[in-house]
N, CA, C and O atoms as a GROMACS GRO file, in nm:
protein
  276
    1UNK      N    1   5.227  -2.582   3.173
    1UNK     CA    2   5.148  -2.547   3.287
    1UNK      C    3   5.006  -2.519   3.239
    1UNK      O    4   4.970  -2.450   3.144
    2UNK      N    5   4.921  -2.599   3.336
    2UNK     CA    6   4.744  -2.529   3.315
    2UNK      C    7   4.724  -2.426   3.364
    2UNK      O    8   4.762  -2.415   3.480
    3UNK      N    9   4.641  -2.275   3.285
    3UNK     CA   10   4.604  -2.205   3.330
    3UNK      C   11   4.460  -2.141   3.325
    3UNK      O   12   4.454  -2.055   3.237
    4UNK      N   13   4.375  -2.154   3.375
    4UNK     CA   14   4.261  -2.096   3.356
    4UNK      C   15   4.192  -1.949   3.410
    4UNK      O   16   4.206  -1.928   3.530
    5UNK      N   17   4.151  -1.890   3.365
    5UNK     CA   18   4.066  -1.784   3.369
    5UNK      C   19   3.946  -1.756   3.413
    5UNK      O   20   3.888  -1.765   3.305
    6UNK      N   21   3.867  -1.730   3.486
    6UNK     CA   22   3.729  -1.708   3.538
    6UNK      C   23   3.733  -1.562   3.497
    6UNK      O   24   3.814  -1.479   3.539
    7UNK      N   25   3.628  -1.536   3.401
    7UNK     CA   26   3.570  -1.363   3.408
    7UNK      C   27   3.408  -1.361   3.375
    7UNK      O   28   3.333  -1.404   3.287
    8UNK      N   29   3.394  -1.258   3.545
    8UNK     CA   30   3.270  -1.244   3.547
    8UNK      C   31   3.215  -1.122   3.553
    8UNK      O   32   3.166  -1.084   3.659
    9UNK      N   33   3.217  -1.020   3.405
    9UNK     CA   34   3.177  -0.944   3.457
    9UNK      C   35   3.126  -0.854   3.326
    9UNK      O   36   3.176  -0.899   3.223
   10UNK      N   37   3.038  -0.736   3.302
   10UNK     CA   38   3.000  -0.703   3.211
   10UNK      C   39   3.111  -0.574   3.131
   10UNK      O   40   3.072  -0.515   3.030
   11UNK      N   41   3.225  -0.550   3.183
   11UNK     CA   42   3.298  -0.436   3.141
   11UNK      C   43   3.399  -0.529   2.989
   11UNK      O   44   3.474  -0.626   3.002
   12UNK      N   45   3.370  -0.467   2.877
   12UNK     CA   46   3.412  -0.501   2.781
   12UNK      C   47   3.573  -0.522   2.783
   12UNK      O   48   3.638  -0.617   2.741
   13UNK      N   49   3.615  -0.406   2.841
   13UNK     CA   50   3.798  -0.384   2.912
   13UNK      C   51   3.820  -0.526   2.961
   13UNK      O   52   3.922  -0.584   2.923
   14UNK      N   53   3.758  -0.570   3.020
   14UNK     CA   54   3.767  -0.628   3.152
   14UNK      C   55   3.786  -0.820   3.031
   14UNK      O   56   3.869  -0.908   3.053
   15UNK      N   57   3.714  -0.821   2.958
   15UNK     CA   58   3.740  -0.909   2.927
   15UNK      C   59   3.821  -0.961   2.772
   15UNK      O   60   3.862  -1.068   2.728
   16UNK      N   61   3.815  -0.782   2.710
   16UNK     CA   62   3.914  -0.784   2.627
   16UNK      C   63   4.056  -0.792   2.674
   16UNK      O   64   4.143  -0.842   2.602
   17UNK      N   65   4.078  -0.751   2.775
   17UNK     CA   66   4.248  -0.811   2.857
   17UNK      C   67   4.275  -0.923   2.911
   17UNK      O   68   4.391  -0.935   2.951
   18UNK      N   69   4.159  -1.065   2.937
   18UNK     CA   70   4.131  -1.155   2.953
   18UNK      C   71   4.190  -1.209   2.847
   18UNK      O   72   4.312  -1.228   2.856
   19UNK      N   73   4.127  -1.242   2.735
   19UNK     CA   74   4.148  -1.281   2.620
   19UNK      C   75   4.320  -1.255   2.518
   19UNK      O   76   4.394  -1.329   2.453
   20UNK      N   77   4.317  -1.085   2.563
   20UNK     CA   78   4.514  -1.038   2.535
   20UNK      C   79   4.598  -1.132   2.594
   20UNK      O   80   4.675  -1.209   2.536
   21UNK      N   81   4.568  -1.117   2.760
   21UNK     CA   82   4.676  -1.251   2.807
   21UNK      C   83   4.666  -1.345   2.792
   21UNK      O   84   4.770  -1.410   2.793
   22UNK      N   85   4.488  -1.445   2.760
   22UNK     CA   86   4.535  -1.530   2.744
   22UNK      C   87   4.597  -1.609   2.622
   22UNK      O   88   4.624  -1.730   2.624
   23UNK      N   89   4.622  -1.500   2.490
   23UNK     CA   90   4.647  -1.563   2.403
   23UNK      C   91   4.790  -1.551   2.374
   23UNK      O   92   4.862  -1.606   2.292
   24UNK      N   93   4.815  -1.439   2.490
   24UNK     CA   94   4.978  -1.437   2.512
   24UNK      C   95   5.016  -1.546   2.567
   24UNK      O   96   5.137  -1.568   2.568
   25UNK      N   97   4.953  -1.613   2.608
   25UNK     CA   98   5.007  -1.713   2.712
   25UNK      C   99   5.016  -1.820   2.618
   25UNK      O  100   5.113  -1.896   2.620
   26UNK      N  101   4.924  -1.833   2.537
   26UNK     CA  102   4.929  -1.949   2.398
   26UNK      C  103   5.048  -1.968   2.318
   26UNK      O  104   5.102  -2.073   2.282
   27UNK      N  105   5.086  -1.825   2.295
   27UNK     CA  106   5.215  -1.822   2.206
   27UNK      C  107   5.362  -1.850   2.326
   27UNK      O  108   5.476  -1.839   2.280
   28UNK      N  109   5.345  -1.884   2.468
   28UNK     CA  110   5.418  -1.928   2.564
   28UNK      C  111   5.410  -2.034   2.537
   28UNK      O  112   5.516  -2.087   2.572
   29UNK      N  113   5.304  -2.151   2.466
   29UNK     CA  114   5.315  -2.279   2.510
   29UNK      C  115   5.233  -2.345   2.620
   29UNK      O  116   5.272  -2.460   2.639
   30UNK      N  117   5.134  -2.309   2.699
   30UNK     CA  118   5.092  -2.263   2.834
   30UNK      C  119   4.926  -2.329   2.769
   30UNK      O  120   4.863  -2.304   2.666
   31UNK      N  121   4.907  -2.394   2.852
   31UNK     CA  122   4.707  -2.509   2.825
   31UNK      C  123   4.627  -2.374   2.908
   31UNK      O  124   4.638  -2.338   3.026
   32UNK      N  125   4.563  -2.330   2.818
   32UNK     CA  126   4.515  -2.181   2.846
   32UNK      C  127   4.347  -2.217   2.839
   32UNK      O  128   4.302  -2.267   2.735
   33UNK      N  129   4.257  -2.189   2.954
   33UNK     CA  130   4.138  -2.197   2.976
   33UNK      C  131   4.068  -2.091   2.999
   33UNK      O  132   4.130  -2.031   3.087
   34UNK      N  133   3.947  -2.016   2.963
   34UNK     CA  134   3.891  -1.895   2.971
   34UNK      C  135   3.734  -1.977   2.980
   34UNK      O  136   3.686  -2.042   2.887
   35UNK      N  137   3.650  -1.951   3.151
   35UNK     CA  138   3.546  -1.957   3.140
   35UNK      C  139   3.491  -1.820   3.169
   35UNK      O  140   3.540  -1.744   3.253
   36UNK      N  141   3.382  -1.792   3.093
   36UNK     CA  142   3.316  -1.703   3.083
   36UNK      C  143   3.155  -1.744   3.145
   36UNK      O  144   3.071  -1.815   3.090
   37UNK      N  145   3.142  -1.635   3.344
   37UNK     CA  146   3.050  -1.647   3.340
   37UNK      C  147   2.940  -1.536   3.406
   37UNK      O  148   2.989  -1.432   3.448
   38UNK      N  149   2.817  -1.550   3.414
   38UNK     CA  150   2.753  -1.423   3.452
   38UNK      C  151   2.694  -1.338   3.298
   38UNK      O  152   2.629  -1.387   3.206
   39UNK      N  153   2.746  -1.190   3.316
   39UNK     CA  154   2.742  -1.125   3.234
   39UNK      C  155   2.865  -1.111   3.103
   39UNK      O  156   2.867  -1.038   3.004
   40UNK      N  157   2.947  -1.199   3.147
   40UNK     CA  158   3.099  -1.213   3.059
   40UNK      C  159   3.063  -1.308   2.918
   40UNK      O  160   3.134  -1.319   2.818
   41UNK      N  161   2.910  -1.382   2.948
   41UNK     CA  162   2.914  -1.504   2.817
   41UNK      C  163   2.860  -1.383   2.742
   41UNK      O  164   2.907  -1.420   2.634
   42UNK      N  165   2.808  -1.284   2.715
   42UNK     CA  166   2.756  -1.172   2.621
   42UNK      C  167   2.850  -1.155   2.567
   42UNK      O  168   2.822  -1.167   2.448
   43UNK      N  169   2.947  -1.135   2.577
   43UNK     CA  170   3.094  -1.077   2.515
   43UNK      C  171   3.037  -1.065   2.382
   43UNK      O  172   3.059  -0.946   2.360
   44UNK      N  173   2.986  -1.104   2.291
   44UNK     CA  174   2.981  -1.116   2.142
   44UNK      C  175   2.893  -0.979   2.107
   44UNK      O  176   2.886  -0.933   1.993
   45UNK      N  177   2.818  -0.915   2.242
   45UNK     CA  178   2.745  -0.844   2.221
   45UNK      C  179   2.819  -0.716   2.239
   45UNK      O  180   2.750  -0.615   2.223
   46UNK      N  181   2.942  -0.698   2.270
   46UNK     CA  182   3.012  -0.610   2.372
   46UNK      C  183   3.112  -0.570   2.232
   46UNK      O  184   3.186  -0.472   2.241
   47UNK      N  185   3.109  -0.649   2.109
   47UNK     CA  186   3.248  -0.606   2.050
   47UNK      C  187   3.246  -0.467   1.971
   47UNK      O  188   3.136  -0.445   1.920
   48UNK      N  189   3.334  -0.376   1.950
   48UNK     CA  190   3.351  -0.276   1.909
   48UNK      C  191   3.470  -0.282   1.824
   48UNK      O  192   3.529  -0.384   1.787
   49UNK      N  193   3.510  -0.108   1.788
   49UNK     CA  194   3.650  -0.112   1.699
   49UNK      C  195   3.722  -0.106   1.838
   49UNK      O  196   3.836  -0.152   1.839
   50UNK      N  197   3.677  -0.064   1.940
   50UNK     CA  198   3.802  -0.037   2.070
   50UNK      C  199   3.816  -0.163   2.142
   50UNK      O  200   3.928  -0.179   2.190
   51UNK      N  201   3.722  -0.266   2.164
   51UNK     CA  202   3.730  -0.378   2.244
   51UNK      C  203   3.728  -0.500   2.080
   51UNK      O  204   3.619  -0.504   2.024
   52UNK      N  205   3.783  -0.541   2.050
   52UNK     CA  206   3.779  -0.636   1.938
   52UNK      C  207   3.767  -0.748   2.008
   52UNK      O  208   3.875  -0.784   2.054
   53UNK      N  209   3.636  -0.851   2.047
   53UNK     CA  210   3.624  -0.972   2.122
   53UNK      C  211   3.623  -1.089   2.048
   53UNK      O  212   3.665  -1.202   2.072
   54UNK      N  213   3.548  -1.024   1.922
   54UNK     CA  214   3.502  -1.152   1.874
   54UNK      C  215   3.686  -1.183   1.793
   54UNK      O  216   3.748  -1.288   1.810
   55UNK      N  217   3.716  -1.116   1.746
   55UNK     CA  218   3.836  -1.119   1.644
   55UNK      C  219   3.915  -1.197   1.784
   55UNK      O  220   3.929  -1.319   1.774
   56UNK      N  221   3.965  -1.129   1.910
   56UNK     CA  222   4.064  -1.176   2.007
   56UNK      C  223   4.013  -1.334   2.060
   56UNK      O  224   4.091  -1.416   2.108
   57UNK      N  225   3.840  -1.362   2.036
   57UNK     CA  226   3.812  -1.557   2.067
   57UNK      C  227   3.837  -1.582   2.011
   57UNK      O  228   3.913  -1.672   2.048
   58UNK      N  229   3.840  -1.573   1.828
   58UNK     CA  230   3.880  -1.644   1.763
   58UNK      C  231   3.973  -1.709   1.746
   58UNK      O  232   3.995  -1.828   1.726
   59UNK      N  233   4.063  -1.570   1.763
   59UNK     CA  234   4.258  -1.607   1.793
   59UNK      C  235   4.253  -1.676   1.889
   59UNK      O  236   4.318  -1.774   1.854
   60UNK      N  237   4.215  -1.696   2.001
   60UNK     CA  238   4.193  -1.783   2.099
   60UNK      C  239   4.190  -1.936   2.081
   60UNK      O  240   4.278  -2.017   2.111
   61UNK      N  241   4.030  -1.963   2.007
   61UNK     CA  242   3.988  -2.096   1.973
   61UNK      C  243   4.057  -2.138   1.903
   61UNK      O  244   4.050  -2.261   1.896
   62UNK      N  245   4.174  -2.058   1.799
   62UNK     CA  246   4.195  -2.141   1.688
   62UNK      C  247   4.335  -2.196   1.712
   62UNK      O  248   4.391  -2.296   1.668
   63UNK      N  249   4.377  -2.091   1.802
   63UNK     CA  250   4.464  -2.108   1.900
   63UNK      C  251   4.512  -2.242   1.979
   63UNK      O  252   4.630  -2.246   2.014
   64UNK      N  253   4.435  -2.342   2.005
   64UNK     CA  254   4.396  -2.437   2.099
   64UNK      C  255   4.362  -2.422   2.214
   64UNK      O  256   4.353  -2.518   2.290
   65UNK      N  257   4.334  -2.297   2.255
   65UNK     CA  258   4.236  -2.240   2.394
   65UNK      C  259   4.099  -2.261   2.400
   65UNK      O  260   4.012  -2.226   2.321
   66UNK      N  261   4.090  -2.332   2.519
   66UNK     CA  262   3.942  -2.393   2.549
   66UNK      C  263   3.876  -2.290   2.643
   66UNK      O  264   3.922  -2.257   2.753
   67UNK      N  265   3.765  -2.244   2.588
   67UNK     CA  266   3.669  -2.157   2.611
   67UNK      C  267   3.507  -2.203   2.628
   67UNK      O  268   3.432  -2.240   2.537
   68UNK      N  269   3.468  -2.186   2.809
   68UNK     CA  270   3.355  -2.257   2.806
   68UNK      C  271   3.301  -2.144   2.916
   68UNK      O  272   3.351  -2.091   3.016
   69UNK      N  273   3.125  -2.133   2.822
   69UNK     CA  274   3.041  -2.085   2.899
   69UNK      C  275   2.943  -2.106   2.965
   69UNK      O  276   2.892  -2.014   3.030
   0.00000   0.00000   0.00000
């Protein structure tokens, strides 16, 4: 199944749980899409020890999850 993601928004939460499911969904097997737009393409600016973004895209991209901003 295709699934994609739209997150638009500047709350770090908001798109660090974006990224949790969708990489849960990766290890399902599941064509997993995350566009990031608005204030959501910053994410890189947003990462902390409590929101880990950049570490959770990576797992993402390397993942085979297509991520477009």
């Amino acid at each position: 199944m295709k699934i994609s993601f739209m997150v638009c928004h500047e709350s770090p939460d908001v798109i660090w749980n974006a990224f949790r499911l969708a990489n849960m969904m990766l290890e399902g097997m599941e064509d997993v899409t995350i566009f990031l737009n608005g204030p959501s393409v910053k994410y890189e600016n947003m990462d902390s020890e409590t929101y880990p973004l950049i570490e959770l895209s990576k797992i993402f991209t390397l993942s085979e999850g297509v991520l477009l901003a």
